[in-house]
NUBAKE-519932 format. One record per residue (C-alpha): residue number from 0; x, y, z; residue in one letter. Coordinates in pm, whole numbers, plus 50000, padded with zeros to 5 digits. Layout:
BEGIN
<fitor><num>NUM</num><east>X</east><north>Y</north><up>Z</up><residuo>a</residuo></fitor>
...
This chain:
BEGIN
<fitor><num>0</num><east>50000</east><north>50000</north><up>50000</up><residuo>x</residuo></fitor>
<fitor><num>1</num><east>50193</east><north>50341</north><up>49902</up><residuo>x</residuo></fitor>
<fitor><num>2</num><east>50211</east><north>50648</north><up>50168</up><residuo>x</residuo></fitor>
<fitor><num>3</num><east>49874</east><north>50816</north><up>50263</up><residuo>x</residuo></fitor>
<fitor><num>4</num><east>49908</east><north>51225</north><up>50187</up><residuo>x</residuo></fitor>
<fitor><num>5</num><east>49865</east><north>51437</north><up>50466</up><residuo>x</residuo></fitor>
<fitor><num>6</num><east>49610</east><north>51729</north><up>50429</up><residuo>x</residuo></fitor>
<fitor><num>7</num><east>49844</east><north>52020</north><up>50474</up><residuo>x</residuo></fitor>
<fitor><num>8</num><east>49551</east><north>52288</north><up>50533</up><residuo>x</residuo></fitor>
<fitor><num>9</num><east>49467</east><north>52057</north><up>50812</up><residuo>x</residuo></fitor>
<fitor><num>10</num><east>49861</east><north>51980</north><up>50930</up><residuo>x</residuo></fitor>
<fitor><num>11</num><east>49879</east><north>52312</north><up>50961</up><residuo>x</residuo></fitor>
<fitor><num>12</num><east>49557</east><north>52414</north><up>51179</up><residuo>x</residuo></fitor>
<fitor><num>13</num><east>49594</east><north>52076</north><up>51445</up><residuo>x</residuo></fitor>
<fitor><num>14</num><east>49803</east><north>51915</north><up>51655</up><residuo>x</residuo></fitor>
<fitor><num>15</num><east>49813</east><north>51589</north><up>51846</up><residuo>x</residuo></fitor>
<fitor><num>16</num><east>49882</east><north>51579</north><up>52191</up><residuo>x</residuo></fitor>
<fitor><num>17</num><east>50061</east><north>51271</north><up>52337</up><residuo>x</residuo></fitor>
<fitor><num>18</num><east>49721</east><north>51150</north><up>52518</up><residuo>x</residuo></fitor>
<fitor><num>19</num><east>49580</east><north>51126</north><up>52140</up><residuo>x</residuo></fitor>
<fitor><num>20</num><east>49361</east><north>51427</north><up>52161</up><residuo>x</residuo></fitor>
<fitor><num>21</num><east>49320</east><north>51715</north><up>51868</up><residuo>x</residuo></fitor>
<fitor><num>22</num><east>49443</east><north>52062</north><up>51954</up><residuo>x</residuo></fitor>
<fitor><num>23</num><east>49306</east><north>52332</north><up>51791</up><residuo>x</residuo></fitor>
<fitor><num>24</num><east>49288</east><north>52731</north><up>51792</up><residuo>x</residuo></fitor>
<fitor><num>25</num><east>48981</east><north>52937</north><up>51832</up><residuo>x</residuo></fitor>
<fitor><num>26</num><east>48815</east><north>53134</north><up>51547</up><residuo>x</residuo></fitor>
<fitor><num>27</num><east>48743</east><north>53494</north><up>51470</up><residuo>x</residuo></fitor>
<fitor><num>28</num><east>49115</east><north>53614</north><up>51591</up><residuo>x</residuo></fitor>
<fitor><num>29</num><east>49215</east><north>53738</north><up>51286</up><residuo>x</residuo></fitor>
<fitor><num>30</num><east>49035</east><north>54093</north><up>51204</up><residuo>x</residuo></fitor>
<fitor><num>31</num><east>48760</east><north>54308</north><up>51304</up><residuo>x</residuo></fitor>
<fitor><num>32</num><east>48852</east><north>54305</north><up>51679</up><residuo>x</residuo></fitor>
<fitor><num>33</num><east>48814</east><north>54694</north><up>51737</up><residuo>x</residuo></fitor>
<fitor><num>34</num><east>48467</east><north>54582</north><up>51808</up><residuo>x</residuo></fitor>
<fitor><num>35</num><east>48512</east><north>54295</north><up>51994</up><residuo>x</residuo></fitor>
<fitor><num>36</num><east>48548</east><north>54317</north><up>52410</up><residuo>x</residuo></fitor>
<fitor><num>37</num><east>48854</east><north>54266</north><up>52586</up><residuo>x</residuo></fitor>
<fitor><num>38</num><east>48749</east><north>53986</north><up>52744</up><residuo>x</residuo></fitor>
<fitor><num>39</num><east>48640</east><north>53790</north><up>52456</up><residuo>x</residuo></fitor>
<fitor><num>40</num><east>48998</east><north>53845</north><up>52264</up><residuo>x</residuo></fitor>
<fitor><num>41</num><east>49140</east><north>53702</north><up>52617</up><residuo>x</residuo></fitor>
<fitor><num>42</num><east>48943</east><north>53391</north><up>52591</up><residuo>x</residuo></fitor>
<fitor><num>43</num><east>49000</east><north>53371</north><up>52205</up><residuo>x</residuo></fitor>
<fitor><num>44</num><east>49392</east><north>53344</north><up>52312</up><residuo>x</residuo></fitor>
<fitor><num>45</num><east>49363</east><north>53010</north><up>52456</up><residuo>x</residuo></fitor>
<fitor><num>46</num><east>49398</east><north>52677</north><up>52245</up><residuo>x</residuo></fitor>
<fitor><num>47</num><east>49099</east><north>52473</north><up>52224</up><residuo>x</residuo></fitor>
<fitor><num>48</num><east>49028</east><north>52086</north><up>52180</up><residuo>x</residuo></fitor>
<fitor><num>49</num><east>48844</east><north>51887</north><up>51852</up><residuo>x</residuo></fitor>
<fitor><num>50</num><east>48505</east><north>51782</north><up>52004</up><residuo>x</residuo></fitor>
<fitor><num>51</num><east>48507</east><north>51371</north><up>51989</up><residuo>x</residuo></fitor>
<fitor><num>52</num><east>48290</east><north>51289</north><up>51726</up><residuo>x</residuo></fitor>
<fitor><num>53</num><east>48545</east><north>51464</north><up>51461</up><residuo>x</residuo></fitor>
<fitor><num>54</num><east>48874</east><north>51356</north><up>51608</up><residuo>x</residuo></fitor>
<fitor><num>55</num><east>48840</east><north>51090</north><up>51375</up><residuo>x</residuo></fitor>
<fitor><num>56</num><east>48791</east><north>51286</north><up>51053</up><residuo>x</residuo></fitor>
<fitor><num>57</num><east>49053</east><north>51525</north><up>51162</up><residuo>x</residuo></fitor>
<fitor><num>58</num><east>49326</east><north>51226</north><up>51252</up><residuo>x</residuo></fitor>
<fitor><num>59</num><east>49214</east><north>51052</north><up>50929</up><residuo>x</residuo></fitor>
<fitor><num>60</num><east>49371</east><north>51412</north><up>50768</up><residuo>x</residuo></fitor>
<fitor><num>61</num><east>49680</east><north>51410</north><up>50960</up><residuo>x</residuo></fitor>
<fitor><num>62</num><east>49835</east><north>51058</north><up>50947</up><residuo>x</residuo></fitor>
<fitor><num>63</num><east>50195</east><north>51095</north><up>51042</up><residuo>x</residuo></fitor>
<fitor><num>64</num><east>50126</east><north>51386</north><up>51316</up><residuo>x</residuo></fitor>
């Protein structure tokens, strides 16, 4: 069976954790924050997990992560 290809929009948006779960970062960082609150950009800062039901799609993406 030859190599699988890794999805590299997806390589480059996750990472696995040792424990085998999905990291991931938050949404809606990027622009129009003038009118977003303080505290919302704060909790947009920290690193989020891949729910359960998609781990698998997402590790199917990744193979060799």
């Amino acid at each position: 069976m030859s190599k699988l290809k890794t999805h590299k929009g997806a390589a480059k948006r996750f990472s696995l954790t040792k424990s085998g779960k999905v990291k991931r970062s938050k949404a809606f960082r990027r622009h129009i924050l003038n009118k977003k609150s303080t505290k919302t950009k704060r909790h947009l800062r920290a690193g989020g997990y891949v729910a359960v039901a998609d781990e698998k799609n997402v590790k199917a993406m990744i193979p060799y992560k």
